[in-house]
N, C-alpha and C positions, 0 to 999 in steps of 0.2 A: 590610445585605443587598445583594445582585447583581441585578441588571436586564441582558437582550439586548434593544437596539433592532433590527429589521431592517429596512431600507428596500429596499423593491425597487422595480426598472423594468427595461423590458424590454430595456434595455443595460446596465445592471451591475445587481448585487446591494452595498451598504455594512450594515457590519456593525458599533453598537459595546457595547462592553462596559465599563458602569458597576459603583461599587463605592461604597456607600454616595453615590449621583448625582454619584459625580467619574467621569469617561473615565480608562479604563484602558488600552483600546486600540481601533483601528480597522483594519476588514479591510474593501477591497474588491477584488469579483471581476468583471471587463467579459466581458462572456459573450463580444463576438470573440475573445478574449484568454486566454480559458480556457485551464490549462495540460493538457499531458498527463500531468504524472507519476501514476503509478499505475495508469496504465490497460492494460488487458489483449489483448492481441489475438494471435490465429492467426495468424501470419506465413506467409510462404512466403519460403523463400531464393535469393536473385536469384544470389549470386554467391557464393565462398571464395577466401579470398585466405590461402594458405598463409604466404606470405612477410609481412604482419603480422601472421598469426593473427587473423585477425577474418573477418568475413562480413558481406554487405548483405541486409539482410532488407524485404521488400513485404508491410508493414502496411496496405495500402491507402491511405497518405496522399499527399501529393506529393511526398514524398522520401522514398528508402527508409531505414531504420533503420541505425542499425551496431551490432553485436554482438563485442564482442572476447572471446577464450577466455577471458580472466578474469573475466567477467562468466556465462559458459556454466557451469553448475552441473553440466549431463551430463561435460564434460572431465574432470570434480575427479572423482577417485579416494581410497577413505579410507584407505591409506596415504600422501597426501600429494602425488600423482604426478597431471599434468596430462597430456592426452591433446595430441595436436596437433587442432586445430579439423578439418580434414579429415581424420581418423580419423572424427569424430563426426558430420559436415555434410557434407550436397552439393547441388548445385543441384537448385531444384524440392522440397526438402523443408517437410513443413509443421513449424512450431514455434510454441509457445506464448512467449509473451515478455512482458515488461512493460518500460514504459518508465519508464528511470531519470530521464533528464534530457532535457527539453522539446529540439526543433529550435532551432539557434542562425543566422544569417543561413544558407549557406545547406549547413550541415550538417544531415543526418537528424537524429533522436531518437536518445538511447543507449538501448539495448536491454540486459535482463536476461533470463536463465530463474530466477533464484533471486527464486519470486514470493513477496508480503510484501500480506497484510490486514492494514486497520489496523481492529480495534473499537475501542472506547469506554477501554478497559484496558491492552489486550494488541495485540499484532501480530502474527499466527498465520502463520508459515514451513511450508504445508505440505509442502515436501519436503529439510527440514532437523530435526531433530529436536532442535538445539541449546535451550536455554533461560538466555535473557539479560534484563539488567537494562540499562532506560537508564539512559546517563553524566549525565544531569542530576540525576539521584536521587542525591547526593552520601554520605550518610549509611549508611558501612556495615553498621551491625546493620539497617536497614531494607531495604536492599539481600538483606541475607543472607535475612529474615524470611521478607519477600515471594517471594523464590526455592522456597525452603524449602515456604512454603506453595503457590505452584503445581505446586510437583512431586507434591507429597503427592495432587493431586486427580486430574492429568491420567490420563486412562485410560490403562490398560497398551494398548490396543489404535490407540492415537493414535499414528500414526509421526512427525509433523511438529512442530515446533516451536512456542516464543514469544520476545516481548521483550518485559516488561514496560511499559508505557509511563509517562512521568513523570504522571500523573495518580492513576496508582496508588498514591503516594507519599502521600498523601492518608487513605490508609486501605481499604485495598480488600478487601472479605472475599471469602472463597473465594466466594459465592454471586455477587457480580460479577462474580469469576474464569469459575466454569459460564457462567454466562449468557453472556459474551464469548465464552466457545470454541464453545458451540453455536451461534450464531449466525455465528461466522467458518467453524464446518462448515459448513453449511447454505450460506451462500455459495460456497464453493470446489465445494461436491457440484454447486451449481448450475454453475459456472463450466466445469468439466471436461463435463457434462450437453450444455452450448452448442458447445460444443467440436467434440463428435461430431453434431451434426446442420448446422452452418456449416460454408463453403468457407473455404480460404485467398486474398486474405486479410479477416479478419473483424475488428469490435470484438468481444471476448467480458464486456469489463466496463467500466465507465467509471466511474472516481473520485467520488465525495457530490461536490456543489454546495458552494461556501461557506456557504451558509445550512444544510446538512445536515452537514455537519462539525463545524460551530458549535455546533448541537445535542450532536450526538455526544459532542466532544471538551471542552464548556466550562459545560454545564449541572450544577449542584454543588447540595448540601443547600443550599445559605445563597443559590441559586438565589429570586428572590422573583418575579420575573416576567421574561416576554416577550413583547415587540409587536413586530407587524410590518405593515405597511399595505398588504396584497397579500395579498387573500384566498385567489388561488389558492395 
């Protein structure tokens, strides 16, 4: 049987994860150090820089974000043809963005528009309508199964997307499928919600905690328990 220990304090959260009481693995998260990826924010765009096709986008942090066309999901056209970033962008404009890759010394964050929820299962792409399997899931008829049966469910009326996630590999019935997608709607309804009543620039989401992810992403049937010493 499985056990999560969680130890908190008010400078990091450690995280680990037994397996018949051997250590599996350990996570931890230092709350100054907390990353950004995944997090969501109303930008405003400071500058267009034609000649690399990119843009600096003002997430409200201390350095502005960068955005390059290939990362800008408005560019891509579904015959295959990318737009130039100043056809799309101009200064002063507001934009939704997520961040791909944390600030590094002393470059911005990378910036995306093609935003990606992660549930428990699934990754919900709401403005890609693609549906994929992740490369960790090795095993093609499972690969196929799992495919197969999310498409089967997904409402004709759902324009966005999935990615399967390697957990799902596991055994995942349609009924965890539903449950994932409603609740990754339910988020995104909210998200676009926030959207329209914040200024640029705004946080509109911000990634689970370690200790919430943990949950999330690693809580299983054969699950036997979890402590944590931190009541709140």
């Amino acid at each position: 049987m499985d056990a999560i220990l969680i130890n908190a304090t008010p400078r990091e959260t450690r995280v680990a994860v037994l397996m018949n009481d051997e250590l599996q693995d350990v996570f931890v998260e230092r709350f100054v150090a907390r990353g950004l990826v995944g997090n969501i924010y109303l930008g405003r765009i400071v500058r267009v820089l034609p000649g690399m096709q990119s843009a600096f986008v003002d997430i409200g942090l201390e350095r502005t974000g960068f955005l390059h066309v290939a990362d800008l999901f408005e560019a891509h056209s579904e015959d295959g043809e990318t737009k130039p970033i100043e056809h799309v962008l101009h200064e002063g404009q507001a934009l939704m963005v997520q961040v791909a890759k944390d600030p590094i010394g002393t470059k911005g964050a990378r910036l995306t528009t093609t935003i990606s929820l992660a549930g428990r299962k699934l990754v919900y792409l709401p403005r890609d309508p693609h549906i994929g399997v992740s490369q960790r899931i090795e095993d093609e008829a499972m690969r196929e199964h799992l495919k197969e049966l999310l498409t089967s469910i997904r409402p004709e009326s759902e324009k966005g997307g999935y990615i399967i996630r390697t957990s799902a590999e596991e055994g995942a019935t349609a009924e965890e499928f539903e449950q994932d997608m409603a609740y990754l709607g339910r988020l995104w309804k909210e998200i676009r919600a926030s959207r329209e009543t914040k200024p640029a620039p705004s946080l509109l989401y911000q990634d689970l905690s370690l200790a919430q992810r943990v949950l999330r992403d690693m809580v299983h049937q054969t699950t036997e328990a979890i402590e944590i010493d931190d009541e709140k």
